[in-house]
FIPA-381784 format. One record per atom (N, C-alpha, C): residue number from 1; residue in one letter; atom name; x, y, z. Coordinates in steps of 0.2 Angstrom, whole numbers. Layout:
REM residues N
[site NUM, "a", "CA", [X, Y, Z]] ...
END
This chain:
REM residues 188
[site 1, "x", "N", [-14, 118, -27]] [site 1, "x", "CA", [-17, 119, -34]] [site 1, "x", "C", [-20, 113, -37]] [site 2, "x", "N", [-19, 106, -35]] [site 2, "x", "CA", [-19, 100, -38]] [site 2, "x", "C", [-26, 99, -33]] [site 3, "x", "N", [-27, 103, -28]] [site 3, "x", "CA", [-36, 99, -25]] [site 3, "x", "C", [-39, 105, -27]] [site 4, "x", "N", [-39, 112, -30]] [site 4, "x", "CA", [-43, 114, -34]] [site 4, "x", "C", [-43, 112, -40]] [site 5, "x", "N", [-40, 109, -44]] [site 5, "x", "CA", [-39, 106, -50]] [site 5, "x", "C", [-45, 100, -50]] [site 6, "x", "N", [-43, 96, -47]] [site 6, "x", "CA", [-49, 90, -44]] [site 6, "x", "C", [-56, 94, -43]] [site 7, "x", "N", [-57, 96, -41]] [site 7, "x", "CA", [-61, 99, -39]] [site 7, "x", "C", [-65, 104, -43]] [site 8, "x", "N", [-62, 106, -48]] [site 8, "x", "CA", [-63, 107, -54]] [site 8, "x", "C", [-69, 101, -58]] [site 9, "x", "N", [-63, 98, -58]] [site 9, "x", "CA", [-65, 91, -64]] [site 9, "x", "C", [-69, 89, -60]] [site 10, "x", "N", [-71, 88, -56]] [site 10, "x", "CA", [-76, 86, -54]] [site 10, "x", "C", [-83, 90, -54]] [site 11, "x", "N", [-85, 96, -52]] [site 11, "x", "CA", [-88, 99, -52]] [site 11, "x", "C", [-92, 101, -60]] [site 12, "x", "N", [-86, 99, -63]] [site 12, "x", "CA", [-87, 101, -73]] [site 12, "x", "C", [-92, 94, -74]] [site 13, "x", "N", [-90, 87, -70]] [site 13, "x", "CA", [-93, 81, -72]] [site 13, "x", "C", [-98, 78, -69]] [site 14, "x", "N", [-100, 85, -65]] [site 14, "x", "CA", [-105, 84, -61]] [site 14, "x", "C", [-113, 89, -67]] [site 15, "x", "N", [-110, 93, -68]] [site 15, "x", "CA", [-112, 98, -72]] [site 15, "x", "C", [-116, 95, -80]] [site 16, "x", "N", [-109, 89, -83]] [site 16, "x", "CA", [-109, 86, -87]] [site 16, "x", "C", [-115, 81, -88]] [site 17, "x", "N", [-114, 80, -82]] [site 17, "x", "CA", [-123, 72, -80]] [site 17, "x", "C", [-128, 75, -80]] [site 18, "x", "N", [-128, 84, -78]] [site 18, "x", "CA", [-136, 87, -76]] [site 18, "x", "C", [-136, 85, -68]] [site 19, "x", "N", [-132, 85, -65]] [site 19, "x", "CA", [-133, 86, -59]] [site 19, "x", "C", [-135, 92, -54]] [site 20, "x", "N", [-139, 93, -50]] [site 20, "x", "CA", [-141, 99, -48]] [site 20, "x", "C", [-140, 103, -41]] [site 21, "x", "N", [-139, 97, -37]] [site 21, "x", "CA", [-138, 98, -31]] [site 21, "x", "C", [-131, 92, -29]] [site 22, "x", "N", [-128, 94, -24]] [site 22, "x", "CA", [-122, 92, -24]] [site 22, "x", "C", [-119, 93, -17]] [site 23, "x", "N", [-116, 87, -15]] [site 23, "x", "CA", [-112, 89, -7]] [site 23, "x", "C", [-106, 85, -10]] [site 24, "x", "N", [-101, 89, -7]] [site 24, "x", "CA", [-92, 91, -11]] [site 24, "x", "C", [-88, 90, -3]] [site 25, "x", "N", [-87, 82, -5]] [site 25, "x", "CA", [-84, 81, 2]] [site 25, "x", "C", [-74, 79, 0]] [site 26, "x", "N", [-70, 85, 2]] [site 26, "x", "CA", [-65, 86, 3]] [site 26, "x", "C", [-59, 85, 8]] [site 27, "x", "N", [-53, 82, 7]] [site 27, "x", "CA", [-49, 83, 13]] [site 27, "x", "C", [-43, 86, 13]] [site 28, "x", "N", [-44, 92, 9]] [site 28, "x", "CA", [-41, 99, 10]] [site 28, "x", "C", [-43, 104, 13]] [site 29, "x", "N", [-41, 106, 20]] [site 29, "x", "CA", [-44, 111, 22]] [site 29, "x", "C", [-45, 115, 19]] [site 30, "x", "N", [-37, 119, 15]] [site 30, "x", "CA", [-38, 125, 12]] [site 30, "x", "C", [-42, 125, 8]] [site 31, "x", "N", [-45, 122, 2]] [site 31, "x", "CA", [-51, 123, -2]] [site 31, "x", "C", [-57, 121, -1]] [site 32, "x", "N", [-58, 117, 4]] [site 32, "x", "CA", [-65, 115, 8]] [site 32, "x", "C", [-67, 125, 12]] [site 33, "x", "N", [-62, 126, 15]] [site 33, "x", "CA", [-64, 133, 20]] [site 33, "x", "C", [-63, 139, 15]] [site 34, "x", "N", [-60, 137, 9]] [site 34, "x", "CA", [-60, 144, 6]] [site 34, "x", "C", [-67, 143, -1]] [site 35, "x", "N", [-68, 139, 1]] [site 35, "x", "CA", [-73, 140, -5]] [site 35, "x", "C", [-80, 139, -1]] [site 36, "x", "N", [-80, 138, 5]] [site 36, "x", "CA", [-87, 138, 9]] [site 36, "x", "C", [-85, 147, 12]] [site 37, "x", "N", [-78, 150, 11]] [site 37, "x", "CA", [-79, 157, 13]] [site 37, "x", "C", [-77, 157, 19]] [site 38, "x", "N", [-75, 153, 24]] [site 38, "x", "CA", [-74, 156, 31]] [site 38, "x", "C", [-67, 156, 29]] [site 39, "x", "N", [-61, 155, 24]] [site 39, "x", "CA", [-51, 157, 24]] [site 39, "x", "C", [-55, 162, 20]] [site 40, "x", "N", [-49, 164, 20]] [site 40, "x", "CA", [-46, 170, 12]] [site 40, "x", "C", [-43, 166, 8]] [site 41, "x", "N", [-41, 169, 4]] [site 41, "x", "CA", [-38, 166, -3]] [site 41, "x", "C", [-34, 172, -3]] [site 42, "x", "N", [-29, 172, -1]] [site 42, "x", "CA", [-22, 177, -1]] [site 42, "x", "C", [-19, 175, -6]] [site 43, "x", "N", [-17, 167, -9]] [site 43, "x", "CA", [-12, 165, -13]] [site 43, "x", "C", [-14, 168, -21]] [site 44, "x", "N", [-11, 172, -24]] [site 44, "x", "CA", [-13, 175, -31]] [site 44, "x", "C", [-14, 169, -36]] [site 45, "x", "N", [-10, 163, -35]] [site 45, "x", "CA", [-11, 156, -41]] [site 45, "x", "C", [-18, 155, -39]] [site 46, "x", "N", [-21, 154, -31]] [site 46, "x", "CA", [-27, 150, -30]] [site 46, "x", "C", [-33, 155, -29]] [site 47, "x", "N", [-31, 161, -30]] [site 47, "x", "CA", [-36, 166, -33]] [site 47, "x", "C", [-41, 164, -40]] [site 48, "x", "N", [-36, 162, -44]] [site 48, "x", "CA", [-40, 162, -50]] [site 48, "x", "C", [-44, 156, -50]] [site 49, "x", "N", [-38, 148, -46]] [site 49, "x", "CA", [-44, 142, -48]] [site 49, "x", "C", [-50, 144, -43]] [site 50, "x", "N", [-51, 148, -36]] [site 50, "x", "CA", [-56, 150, -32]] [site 50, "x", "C", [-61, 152, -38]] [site 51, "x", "N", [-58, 157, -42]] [site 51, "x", "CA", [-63, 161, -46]] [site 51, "x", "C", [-68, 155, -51]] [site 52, "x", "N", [-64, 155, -54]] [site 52, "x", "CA", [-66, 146, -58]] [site 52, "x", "C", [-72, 139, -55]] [site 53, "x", "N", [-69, 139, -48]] [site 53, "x", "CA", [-76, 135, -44]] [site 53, "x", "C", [-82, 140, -45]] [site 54, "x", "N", [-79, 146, -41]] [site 54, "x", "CA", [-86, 150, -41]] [site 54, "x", "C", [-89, 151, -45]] [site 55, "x", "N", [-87, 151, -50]] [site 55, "x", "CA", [-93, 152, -59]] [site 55, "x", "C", [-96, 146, -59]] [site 56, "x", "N", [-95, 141, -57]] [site 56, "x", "CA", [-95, 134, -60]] [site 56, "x", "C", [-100, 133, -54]] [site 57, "x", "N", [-102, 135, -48]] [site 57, "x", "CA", [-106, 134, -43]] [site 57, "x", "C", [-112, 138, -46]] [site 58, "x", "N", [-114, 141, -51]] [site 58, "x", "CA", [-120, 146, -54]] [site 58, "x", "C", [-123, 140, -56]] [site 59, "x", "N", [-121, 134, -58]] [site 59, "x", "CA", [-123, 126, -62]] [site 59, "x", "C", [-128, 122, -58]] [site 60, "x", "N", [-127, 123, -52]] [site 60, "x", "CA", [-130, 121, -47]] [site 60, "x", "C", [-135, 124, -42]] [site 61, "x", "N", [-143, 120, -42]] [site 61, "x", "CA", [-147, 124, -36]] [site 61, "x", "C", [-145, 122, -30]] [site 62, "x", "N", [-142, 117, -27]] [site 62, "x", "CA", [-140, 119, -19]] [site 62, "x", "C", [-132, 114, -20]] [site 63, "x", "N", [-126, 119, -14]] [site 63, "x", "CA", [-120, 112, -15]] [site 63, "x", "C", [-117, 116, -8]] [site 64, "x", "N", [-115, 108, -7]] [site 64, "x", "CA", [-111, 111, -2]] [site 64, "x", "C", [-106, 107, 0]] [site 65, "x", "N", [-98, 110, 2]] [site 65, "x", "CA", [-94, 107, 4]] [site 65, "x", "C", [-91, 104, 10]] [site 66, "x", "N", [-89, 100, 13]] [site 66, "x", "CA", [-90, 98, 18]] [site 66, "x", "C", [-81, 95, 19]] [site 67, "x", "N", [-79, 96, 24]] [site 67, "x", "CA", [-72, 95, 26]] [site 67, "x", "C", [-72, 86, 30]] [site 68, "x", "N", [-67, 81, 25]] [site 68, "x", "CA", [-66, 76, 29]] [site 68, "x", "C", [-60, 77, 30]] [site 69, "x", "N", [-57, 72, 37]] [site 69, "x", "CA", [-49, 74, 39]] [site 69, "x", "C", [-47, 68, 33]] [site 70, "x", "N", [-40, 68, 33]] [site 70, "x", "CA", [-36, 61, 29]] [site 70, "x", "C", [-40, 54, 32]] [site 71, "x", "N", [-40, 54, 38]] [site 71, "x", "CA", [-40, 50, 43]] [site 71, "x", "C", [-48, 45, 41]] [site 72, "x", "N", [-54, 50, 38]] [site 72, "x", "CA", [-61, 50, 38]] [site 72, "x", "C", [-62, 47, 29]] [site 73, "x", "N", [-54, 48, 27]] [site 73, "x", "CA", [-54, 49, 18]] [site 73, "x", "C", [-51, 42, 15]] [site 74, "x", "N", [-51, 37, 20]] [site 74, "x", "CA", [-47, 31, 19]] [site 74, "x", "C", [-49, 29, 12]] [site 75, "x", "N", [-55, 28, 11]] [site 75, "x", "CA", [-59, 25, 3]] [site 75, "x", "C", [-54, 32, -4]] [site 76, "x", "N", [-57, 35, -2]] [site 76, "x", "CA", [-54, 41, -7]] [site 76, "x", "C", [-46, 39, -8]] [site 77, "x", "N", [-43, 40, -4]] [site 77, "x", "CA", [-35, 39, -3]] [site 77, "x", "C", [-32, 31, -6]] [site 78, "x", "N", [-38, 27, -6]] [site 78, "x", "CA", [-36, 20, -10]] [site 78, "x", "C", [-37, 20, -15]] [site 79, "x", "N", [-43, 24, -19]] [site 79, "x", "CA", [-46, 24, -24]] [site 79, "x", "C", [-42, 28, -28]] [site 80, "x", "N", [-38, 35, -26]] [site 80, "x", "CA", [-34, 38, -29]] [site 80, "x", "C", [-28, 33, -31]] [site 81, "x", "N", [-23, 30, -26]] [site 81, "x", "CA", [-20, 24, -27]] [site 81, "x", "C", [-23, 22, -33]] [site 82, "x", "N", [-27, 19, -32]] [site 82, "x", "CA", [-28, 14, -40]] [site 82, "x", "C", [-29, 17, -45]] [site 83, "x", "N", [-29, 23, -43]] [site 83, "x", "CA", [-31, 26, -52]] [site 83, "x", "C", [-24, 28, -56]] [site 84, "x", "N", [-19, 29, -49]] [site 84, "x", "CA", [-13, 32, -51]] [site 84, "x", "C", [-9, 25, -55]] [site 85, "x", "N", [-11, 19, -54]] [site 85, "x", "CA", [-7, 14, -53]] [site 85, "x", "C", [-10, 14, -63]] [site 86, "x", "N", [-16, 14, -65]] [site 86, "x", "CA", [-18, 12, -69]] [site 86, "x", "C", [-16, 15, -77]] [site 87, "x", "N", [-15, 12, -82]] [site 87, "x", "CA", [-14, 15, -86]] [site 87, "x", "C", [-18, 15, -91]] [site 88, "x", "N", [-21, 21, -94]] [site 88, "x", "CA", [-27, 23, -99]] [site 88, "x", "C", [-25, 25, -105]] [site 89, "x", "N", [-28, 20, -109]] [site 89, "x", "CA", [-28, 23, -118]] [site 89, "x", "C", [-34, 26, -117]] [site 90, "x", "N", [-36, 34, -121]] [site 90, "x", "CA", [-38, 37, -124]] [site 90, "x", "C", [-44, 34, -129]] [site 91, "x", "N", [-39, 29, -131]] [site 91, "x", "CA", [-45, 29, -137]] [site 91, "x", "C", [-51, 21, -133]] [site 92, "x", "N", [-49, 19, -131]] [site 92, "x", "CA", [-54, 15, -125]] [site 92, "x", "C", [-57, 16, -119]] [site 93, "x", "N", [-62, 15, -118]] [site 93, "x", "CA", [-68, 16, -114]] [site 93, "x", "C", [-65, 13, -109]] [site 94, "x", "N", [-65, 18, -103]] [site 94, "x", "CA", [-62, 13, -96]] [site 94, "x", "C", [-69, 10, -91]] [site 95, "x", "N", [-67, 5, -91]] [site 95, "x", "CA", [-71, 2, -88]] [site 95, "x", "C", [-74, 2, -79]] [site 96, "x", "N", [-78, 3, -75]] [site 96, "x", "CA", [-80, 5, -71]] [site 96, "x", "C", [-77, -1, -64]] [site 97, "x", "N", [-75, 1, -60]] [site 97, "x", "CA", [-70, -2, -52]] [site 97, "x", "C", [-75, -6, -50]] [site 98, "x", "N", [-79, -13, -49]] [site 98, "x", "CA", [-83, -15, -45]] [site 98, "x", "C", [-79, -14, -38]] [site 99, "x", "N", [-84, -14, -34]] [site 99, "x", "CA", [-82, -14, -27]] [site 99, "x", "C", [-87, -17, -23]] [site 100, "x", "N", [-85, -20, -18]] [site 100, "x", "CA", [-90, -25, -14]] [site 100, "x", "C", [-89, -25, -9]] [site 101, "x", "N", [-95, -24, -4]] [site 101, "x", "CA", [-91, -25, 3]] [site 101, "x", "C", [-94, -29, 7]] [site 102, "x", "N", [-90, -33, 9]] [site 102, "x", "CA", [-93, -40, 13]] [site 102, "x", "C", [-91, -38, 21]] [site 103, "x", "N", [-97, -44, 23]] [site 103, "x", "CA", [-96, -41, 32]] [site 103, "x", "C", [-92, -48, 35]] [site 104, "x", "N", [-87, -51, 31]] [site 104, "x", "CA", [-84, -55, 32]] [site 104, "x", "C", [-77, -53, 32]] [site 105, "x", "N", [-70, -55, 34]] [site 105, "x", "CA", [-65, -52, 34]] [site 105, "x", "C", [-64, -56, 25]] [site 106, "x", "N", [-60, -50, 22]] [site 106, "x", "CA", [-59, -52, 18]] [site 106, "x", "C", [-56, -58, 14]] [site 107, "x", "N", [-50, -61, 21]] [site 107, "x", "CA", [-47, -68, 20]] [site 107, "x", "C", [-51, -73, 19]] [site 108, "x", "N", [-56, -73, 19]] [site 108, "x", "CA", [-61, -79, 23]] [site 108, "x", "C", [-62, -79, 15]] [site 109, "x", "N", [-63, -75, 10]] [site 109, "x", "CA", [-65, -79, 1]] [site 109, "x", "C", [-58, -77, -3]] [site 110, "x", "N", [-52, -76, 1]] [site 110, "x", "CA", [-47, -78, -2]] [site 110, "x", "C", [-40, -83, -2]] [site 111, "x", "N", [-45, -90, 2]] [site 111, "x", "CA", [-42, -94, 1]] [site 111, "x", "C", [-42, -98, -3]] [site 112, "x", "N", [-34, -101, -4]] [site 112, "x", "CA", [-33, -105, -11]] [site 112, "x", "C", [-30, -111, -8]] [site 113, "x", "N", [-31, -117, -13]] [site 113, "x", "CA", [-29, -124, -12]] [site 113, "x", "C", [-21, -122, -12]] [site 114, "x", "N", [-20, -126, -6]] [site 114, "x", "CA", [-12, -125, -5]] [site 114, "x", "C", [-8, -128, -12]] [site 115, "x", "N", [-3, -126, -13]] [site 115, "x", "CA", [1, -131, -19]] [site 115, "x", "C", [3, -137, -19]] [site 116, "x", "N", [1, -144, -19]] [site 116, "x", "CA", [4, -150, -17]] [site 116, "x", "C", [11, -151, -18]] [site 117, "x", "N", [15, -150, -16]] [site 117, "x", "CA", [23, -150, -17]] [site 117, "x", "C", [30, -155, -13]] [site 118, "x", "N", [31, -158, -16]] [site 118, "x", "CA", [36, -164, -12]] [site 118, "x", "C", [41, -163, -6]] [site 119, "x", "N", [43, -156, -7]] [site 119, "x", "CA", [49, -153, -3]] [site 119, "x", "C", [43, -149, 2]] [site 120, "x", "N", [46, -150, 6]] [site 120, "x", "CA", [44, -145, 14]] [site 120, "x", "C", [45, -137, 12]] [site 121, "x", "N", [41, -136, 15]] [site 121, "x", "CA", [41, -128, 16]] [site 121, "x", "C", [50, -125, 16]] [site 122, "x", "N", [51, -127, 20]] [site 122, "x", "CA", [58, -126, 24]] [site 122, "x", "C", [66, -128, 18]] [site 123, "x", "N", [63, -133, 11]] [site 123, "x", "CA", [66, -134, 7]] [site 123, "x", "C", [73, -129, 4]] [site 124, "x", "N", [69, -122, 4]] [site 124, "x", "CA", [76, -119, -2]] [site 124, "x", "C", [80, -116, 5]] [site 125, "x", "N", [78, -114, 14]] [site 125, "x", "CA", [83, -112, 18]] [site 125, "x", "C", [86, -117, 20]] [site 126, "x", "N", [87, -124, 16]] [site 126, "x", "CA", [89, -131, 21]] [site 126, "x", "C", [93, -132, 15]] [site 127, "x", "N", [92, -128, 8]] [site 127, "x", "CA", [98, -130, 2]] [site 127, "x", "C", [104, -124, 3]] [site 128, "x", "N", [101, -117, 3]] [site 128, "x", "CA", [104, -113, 6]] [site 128, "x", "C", [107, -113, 12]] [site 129, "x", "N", [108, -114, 17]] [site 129, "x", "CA", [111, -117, 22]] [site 129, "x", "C", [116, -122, 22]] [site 130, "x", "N", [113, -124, 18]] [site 130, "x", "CA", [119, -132, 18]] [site 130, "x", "C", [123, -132, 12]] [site 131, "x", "N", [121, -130, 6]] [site 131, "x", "CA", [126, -130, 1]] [site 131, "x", "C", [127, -121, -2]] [site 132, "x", "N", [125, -117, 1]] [site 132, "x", "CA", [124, -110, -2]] [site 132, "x", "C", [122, -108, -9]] [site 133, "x", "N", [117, -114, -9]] [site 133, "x", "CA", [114, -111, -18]] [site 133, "x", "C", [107, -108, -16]] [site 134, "x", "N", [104, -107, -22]] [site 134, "x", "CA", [97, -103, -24]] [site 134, "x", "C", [94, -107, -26]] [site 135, "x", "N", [87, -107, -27]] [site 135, "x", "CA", [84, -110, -31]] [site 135, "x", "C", [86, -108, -39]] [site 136, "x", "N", [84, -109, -44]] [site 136, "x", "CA", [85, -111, -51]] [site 136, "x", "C", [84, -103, -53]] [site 137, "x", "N", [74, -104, -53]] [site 137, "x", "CA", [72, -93, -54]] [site 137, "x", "C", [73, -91, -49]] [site 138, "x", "N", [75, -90, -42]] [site 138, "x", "CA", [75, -84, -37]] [site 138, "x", "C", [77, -78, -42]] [site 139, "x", "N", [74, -73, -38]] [site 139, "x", "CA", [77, -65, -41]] [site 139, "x", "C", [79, -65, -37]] [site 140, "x", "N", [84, -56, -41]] [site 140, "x", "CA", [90, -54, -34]] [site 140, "x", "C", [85, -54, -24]] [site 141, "x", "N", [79, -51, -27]] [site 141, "x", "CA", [75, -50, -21]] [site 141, "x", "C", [74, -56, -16]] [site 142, "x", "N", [71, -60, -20]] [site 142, "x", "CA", [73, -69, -18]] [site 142, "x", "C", [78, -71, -12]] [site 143, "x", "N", [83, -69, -16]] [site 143, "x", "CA", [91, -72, -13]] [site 143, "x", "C", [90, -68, -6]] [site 144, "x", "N", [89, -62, -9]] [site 144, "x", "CA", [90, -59, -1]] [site 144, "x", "C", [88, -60, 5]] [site 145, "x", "N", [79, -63, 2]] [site 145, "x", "CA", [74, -62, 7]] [site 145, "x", "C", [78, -72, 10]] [site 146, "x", "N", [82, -74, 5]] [site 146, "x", "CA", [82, -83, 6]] [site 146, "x", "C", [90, -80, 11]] [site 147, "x", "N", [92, -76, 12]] [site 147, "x", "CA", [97, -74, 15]] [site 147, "x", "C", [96, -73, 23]] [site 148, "x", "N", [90, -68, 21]] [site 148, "x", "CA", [89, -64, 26]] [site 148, "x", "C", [86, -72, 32]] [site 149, "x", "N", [81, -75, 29]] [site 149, "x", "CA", [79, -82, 31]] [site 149, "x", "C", [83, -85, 35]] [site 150, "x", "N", [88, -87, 32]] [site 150, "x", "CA", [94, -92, 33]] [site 150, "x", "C", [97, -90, 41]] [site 151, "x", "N", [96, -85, 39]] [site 151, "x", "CA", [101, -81, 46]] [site 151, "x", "C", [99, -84, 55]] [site 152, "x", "N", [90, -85, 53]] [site 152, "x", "CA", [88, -87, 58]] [site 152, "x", "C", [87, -95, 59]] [site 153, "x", "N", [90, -98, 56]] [site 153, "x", "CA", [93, -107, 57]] [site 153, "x", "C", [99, -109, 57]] [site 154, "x", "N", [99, -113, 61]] [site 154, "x", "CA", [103, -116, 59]] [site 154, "x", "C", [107, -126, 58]] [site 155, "x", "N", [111, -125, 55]] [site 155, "x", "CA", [112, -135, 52]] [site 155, "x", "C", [114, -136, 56]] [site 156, "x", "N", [111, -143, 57]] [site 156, "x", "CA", [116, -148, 61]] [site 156, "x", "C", [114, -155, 56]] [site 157, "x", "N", [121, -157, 52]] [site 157, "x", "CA", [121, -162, 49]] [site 157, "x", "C", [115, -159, 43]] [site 158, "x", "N", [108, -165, 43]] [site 158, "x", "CA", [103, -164, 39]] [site 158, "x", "C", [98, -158, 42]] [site 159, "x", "N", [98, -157, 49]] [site 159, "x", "CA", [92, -157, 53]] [site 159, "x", "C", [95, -149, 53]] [site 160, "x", "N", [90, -147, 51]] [site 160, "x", "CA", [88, -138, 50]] [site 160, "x", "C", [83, -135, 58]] [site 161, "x", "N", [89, -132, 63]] [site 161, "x", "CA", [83, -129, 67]] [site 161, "x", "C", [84, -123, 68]] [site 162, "x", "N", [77, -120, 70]] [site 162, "x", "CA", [77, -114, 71]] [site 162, "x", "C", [82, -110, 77]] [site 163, "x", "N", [86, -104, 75]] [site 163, "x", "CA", [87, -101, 80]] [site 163, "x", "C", [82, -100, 86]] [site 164, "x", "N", [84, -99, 94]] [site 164, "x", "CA", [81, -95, 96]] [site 164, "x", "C", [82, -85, 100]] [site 165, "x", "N", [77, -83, 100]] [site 165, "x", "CA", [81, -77, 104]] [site 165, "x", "C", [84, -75, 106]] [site 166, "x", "N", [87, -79, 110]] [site 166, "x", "CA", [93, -79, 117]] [site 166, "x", "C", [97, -82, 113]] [site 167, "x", "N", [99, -84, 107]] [site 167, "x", "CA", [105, -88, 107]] [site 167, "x", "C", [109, -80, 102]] [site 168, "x", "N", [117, -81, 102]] [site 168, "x", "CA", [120, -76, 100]] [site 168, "x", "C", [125, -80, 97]] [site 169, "x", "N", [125, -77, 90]] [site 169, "x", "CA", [133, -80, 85]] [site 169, "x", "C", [140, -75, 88]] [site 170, "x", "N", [142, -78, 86]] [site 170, "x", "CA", [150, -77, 84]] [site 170, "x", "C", [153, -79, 82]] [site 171, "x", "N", [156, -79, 76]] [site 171, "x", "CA", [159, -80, 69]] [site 171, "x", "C", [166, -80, 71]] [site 172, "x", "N", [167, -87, 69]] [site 172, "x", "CA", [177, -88, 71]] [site 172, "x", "C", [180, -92, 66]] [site 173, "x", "N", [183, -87, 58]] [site 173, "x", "CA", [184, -93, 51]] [site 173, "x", "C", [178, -95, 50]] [site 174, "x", "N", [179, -101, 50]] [site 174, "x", "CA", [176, -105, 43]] [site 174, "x", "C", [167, -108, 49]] [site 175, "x", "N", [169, -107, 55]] [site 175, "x", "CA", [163, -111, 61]] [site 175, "x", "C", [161, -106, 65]] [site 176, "x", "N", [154, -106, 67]] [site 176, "x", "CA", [152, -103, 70]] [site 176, "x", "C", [149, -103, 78]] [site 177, "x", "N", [151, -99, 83]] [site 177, "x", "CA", [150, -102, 89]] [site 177, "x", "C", [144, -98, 90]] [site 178, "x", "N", [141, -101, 95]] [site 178, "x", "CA", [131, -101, 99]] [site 178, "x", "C", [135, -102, 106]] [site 179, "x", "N", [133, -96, 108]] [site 179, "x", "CA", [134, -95, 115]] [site 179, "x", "C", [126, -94, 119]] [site 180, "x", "N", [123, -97, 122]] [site 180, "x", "CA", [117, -95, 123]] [site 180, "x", "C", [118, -90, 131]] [site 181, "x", "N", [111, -89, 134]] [site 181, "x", "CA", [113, -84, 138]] [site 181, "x", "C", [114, -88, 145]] [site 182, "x", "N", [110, -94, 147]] [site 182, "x", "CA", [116, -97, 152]] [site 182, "x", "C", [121, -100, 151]] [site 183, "x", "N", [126, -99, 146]] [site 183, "x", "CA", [134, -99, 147]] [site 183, "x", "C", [135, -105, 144]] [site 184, "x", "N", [130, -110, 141]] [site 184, "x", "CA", [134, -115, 136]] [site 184, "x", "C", [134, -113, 129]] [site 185, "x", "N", [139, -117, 125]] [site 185, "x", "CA", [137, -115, 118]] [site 185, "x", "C", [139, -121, 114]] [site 186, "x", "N", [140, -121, 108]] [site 186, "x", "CA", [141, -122, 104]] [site 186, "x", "C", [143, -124, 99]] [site 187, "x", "N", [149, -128, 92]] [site 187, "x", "CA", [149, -124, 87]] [site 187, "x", "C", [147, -129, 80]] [site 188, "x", "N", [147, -124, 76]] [site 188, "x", "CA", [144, -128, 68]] [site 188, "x", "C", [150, -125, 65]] 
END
């Protein structure tokens, strides 16, 4: 019911412009085939919005529907996103989505000056690891992802290195043993 509903409103705002001719490119089968006439309309709800297209097709000297898969509708499917995301007052003019499409990969104009910053990258899993605090604002999301972080280094003294693949913990109390996979290990 909600892709004849669209398809409605649409149709109505086409109508609205003085539009005359029209190609109605959808990715619902069922009302892309049921309104170009090769389904049936068995469903009694989608009888009536069919009947509603149909009157509103009298508006138009030539129109035609044309069937895209999801797959062909990738722009449509993001636009809908954004519109769902957006919140509209009524009594304000919405303003129109620039769109641009560059033959460059998008990262290539969305670089930023790095942040000049004292501390290493590696700063808040090297405080975390050593003394088990957070940073000042971390959110709950934060801690966790600075949790989930932490898992994969380890201290020795000041110097913070990275786990590898092959190495495996084992937790015994307060120290942790690293057994690697030829048979030495470990412990912190």
């Amino acid at each position: 019911m909600a892709e004849y509903e669209v398809c409605i409103m649409g149709l109505q705002a086409a109508i609205e412009r003085g539009i005359k001719t029209l190609e109605v490119y959808g990715d619902s089968a069922l009302v892309i085939y049921q309104l170009r006439g090769e389904w049936e309309t068995r469903d009694p709800k989608l009888i009536n919005y069919r009947m509603v297209v149909l009157g509103l097709l009298r508006e138009f000297d030539d129109i035609s529907f044309n069937y895209l898969s999801r797959d062909e509708n990738q722009m449509a499917d993001a636009l809908a996103t954004l519109a769902s995301m957006i919140k509209a007052n009524k009594e304000e003019e919405m303003r129109p989505i620039q769109m641009s499409v560059y033959e460059f990969p998008t990262s290539c104009y969305n670089l930023e000056e790095e942040e000049n910053d004292e501390n290493p990258w590696y700063q808040d899993i090297l405080r975390y690891a050593r003394d088990s605090k957070y940073p000042a604002q971390a959110s709950e999301n934060d801690k966790r992802t600075l949790r989930r972080l932490a898992c994969d280094y380890v201290l020795d003294g000041d110097v913070l290195y990275k786990k590898r693949k092959e190495q495996q913990n084992f937790y015994w109390g307060n120290s942790v043993l690293v057994s690697l996979r030829d048979g030495s290990s470990f412990t912190y």
